[in-house]
matplotlib code that plots the C-alpha trace (Angstrom):
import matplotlib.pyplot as plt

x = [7.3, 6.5, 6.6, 4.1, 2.1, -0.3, -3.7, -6.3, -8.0, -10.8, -11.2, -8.4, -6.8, -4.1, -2.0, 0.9, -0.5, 1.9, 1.5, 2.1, 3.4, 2.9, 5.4, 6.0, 5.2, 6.9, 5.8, 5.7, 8.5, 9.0, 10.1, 11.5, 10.4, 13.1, 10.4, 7.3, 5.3, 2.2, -0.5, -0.9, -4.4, -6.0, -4.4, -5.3, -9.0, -9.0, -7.7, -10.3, -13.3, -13.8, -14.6, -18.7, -20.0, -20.8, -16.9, -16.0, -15.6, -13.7, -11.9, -9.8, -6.3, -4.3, -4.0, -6.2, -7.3, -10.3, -12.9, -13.6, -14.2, -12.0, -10.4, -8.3, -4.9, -4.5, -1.6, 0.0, 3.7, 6.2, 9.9, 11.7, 14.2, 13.3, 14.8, 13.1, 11.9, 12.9, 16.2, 16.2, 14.5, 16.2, 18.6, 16.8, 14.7, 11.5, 8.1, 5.0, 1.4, 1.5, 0.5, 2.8, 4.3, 7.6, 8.1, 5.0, 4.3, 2.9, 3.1, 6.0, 4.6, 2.5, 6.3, 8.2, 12.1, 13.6, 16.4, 20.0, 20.0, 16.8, 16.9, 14.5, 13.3, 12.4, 11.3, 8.4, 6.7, 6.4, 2.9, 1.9, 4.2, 2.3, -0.6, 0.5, 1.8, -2.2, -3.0, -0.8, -2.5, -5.6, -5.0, -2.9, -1.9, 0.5, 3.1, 3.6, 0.4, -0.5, -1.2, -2.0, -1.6, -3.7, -2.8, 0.4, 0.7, 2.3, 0.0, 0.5, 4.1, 4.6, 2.1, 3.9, 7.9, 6.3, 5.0, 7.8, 9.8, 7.1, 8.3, 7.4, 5.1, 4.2, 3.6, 2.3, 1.8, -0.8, -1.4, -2.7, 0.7, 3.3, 6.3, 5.6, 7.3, 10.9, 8.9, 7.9, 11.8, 13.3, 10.8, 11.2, 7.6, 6.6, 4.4, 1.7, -1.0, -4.6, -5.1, -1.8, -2.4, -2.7, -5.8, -6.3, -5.0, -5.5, -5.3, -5.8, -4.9, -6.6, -5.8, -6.4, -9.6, -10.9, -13.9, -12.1, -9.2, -11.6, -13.1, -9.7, -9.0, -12.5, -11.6, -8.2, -9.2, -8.8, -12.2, -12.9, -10.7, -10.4, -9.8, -8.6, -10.3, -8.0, -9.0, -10.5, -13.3, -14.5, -17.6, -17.2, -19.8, -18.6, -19.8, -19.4, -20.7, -20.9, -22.6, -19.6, -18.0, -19.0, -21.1, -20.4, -16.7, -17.7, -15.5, -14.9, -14.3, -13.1, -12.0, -8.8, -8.0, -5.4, -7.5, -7.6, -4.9, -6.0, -8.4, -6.4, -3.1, -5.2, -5.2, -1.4, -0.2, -1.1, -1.2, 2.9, 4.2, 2.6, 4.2, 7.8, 7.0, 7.0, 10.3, 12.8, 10.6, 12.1, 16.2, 15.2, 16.4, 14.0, 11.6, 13.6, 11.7, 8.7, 10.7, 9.9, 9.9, 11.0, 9.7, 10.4, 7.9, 6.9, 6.1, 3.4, 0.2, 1.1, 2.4, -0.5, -3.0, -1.0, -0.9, -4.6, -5.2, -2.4, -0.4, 3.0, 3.1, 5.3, 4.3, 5.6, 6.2, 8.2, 8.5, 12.1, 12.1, 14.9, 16.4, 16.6]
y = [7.4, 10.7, 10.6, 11.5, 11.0, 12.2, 12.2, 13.2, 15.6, 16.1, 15.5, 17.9, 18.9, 16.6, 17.4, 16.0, 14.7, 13.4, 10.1, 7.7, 4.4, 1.4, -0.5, -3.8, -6.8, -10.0, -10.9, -7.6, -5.5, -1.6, -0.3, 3.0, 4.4, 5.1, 5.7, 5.6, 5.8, 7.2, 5.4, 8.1, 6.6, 5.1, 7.9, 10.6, 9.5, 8.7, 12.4, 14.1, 12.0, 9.8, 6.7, 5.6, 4.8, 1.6, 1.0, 2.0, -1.2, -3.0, 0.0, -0.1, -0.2, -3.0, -0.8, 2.4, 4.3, 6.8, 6.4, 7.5, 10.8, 11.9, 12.0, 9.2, 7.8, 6.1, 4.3, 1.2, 1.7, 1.7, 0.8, 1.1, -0.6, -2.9, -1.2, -3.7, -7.2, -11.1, -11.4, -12.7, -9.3, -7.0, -4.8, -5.8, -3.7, -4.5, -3.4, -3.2, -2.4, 0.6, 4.6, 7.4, 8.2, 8.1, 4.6, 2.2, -1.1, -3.8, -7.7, -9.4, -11.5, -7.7, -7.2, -8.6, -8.8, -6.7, -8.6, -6.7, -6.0, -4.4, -0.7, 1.0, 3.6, 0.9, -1.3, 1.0, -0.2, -4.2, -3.2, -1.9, -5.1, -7.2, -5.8, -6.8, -10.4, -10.9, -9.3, -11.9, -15.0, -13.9, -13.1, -16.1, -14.6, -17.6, -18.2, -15.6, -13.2, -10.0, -7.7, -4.2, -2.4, 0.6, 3.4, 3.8, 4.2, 3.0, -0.4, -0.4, -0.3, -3.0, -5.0, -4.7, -5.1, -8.7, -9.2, -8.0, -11.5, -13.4, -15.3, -14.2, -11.6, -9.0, -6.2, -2.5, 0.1, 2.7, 5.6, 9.6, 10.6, 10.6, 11.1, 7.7, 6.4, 7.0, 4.8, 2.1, 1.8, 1.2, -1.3, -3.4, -2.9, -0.9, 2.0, 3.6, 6.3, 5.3, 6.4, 4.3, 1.0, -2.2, -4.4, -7.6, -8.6, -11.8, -9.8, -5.8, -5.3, -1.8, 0.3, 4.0, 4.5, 6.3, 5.2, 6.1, 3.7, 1.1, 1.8, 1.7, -1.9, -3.4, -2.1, -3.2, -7.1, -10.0, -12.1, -13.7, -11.6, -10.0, -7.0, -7.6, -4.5, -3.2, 0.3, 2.0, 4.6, 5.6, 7.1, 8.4, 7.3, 5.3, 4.9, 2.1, 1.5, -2.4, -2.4, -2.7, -6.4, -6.7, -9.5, -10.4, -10.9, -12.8, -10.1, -10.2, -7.9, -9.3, -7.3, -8.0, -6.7, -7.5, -7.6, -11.5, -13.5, -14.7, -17.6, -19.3, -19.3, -19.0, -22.8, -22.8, -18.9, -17.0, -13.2, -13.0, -15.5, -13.1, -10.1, -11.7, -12.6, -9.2, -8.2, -10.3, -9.6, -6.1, -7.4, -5.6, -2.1, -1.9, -0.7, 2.5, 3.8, 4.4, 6.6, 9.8, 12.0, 12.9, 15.1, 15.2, 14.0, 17.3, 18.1, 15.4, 17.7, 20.3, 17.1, 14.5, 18.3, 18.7, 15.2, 15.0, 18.2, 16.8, 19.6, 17.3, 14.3, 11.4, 7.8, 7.0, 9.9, 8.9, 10.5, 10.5, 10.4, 12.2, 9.1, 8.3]
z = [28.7, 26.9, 23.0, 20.3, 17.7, 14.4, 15.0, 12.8, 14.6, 12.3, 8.0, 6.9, 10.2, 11.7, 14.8, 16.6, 19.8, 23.4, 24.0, 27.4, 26.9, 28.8, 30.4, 28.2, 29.3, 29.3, 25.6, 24.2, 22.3, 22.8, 19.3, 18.5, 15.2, 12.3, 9.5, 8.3, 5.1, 4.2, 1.7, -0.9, -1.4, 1.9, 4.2, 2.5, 1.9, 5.6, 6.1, 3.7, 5.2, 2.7, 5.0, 4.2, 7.8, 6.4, 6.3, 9.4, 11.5, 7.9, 7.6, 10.8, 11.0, 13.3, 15.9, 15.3, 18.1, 18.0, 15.5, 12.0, 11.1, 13.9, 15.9, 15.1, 15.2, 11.6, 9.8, 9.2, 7.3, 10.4, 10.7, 13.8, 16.2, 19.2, 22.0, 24.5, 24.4, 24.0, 23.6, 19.7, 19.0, 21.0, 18.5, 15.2, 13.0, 12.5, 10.1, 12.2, 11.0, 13.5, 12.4, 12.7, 16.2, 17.5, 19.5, 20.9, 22.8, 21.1, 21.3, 19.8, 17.2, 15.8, 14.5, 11.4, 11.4, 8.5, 6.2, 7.2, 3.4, 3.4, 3.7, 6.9, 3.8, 1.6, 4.0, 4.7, 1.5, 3.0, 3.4, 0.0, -1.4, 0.8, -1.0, -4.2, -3.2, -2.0, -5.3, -7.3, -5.2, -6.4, -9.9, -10.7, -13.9, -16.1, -18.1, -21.0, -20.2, -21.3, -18.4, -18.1, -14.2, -14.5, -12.3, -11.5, -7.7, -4.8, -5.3, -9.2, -9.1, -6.5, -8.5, -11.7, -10.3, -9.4, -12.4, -13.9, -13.0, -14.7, -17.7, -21.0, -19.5, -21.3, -18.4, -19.4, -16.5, -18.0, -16.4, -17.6, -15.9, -18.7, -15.8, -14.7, -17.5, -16.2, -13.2, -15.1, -17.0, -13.5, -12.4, -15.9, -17.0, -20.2, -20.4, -22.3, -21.4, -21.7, -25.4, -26.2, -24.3, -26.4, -25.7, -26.1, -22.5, -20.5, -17.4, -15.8, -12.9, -11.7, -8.9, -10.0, -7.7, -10.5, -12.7, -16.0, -14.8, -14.6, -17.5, -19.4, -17.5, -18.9, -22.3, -22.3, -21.7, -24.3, -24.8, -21.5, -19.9, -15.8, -14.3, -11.0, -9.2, -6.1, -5.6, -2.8, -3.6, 0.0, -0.3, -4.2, -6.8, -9.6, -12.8, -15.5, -18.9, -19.1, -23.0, -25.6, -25.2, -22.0, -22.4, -25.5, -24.7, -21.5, -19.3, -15.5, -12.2, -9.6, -5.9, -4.4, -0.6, 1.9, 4.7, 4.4, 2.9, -0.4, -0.6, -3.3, 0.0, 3.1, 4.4, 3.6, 4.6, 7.5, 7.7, 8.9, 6.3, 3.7, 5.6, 5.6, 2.1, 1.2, 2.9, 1.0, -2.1, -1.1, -0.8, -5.1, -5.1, -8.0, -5.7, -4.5, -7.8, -5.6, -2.7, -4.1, -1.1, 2.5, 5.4, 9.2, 11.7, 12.8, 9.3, 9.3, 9.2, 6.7, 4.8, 4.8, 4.2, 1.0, 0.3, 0.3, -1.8, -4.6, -4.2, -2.6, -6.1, -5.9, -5.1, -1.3, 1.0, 3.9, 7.6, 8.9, 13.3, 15.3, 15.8, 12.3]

ax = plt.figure().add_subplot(projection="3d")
ax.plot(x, y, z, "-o")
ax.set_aspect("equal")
plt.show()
């Protein structure tokens, strides 16, 4: 079977590639694509050749092919329909961990059934949300906290619509962005620029990839408070001044990835439980806030260029297939 898909030919050229499929076997489920999503942050470092050799092998996508610079085949926000398979998935769509490219072969249990009253647009984002469920796990922020998300991406507003149900949380998305704000109202979060955040908090929760964000999270902490570090930097320097209350204040950083489920759920939650998790979290039309653009699959290399280079803005860009 003849279909296609984005490669990365080399850092900042993609192209749209033919592609063979293999005949699915017995325990394996054919799905045609309806939409994908790109991750503003990792895809476009990916595409600029921002991967440190050092983080190649970590780095790898569920099913990557090619290697890092280039060429490779990179992605992992997919929605499509099972066109063949076991019976019980035959029909249904599904989210898979899969790049860009128009329908693939993978095994049966690689795919996650989407709730009927989940959108295929919004389900897209069941990876970023899955993200921020792992991010959640590890944070373990209580009853009544006062939390700051800094940077106010894709991750940053899935992080902050779930803290949002919190009770008595006091949640604050910060971000240089002054737009965002309209963001922030429909995810139920308040909003302040970095000059206008309040301090004192029992938790930050940073995800700008910037080393003025996480500056602004460390200074935004309560005594003995933690920033929950999720950014990605790639192979940028970063630089922090740790004098201040640093010490004095007994303050923390702490990474978060969702490479691994989260120590504090791991013995109790395995990688698909986390990934169903995330699609009823999304049954919340809340998070049609962050589905701020659209292009056609053929589009995909002029798009992901100007992606990189910040001249497309929004929060998740999504690919629509002829079939969809």
């Amino acid at each position: 079977m003849n279909e296609r898909a984005f490669w990365l030919r080399e850092p900042g050229l993609g192209e749209i590639r033919p592609v063979s499929l293999p005949e699915p076997g017995p325990t394996d489920v054919l799905v045609r694509t309806l939409r994908t999503g790109v991750s503003r942050g990792t895809e476009t470092l990916v595409f600029r050749g921002g991967v440190p050799a050092s983080q190649y092998a970590a780095m790898r996508a569920p099913f990557q092919e090619g290697d890092f610079p280039g060429p490779v085949k990179y992605g992992y926000l997919n929605v499509g329909v099972v066109e063949h398979g076991p019976p019980e998935l035959t029909g249904r769509t599904v989210f898979c961990l899969y790049p860009h490219q128009t329908a693939y072969v993978v095994p049966a249990d690689a795919v996650t059934v989407v709730p009927e009253q989940v959108p295929p647009t919004r389900a897209v984002l069941a990876g970023t949300v899955e993200t921020a469920v792992n991010t959640l796990w590890d944070a373990a922020p209580l009853l009544g906290d006062r939390i700051a998300v800094v940077g106010a991406g894709m991750v940053g507003c899935c992080v902050a619509r779930l803290l949002a149900r919190f009770p008595a949380a006091r949640v604050t998305l910060v971000d240089v962005d002054a737009s965002r704000a309209d963001v922030a109202a429909a995810l139920g979060v308040g909003f302040a620029t970095p000059d206008d955040a309040v301090g004192g908090c029992d938790l930050v929760v940073h995800t700008s990839a910037t080393s003025a964000g996480l500056q602004c999270s460390l200074d935004l902490l309560g005594s003995e408070g933690e920033v929950i570090e999720l950014s990605w930097y790639g192979d940028a320097e970063t630089r922090l001044s740790l004098g201040g209350s640093f010490h004095s204040g007994r303050l923390s950083i702490r990474a978060s990835q969702v490479g691994m489920v989260s120590p504090a759920r791991r013995g109790r939650r395995s990688p698909a439980d986390r990934t169903a998790l995330a699609l009823e979290l999304l049954r919340d039309p809340a998070f049609d806030a962050l589905l701020s653009g659209s292009s056609r699959f053929d589009e995909l290399p002029d798009v992901m260029a100007r992606l990189a280079d910040g001249n497309l803005p929004g929060l998740c860009h999504t690919i629509t297939y002829d079939e969809g």
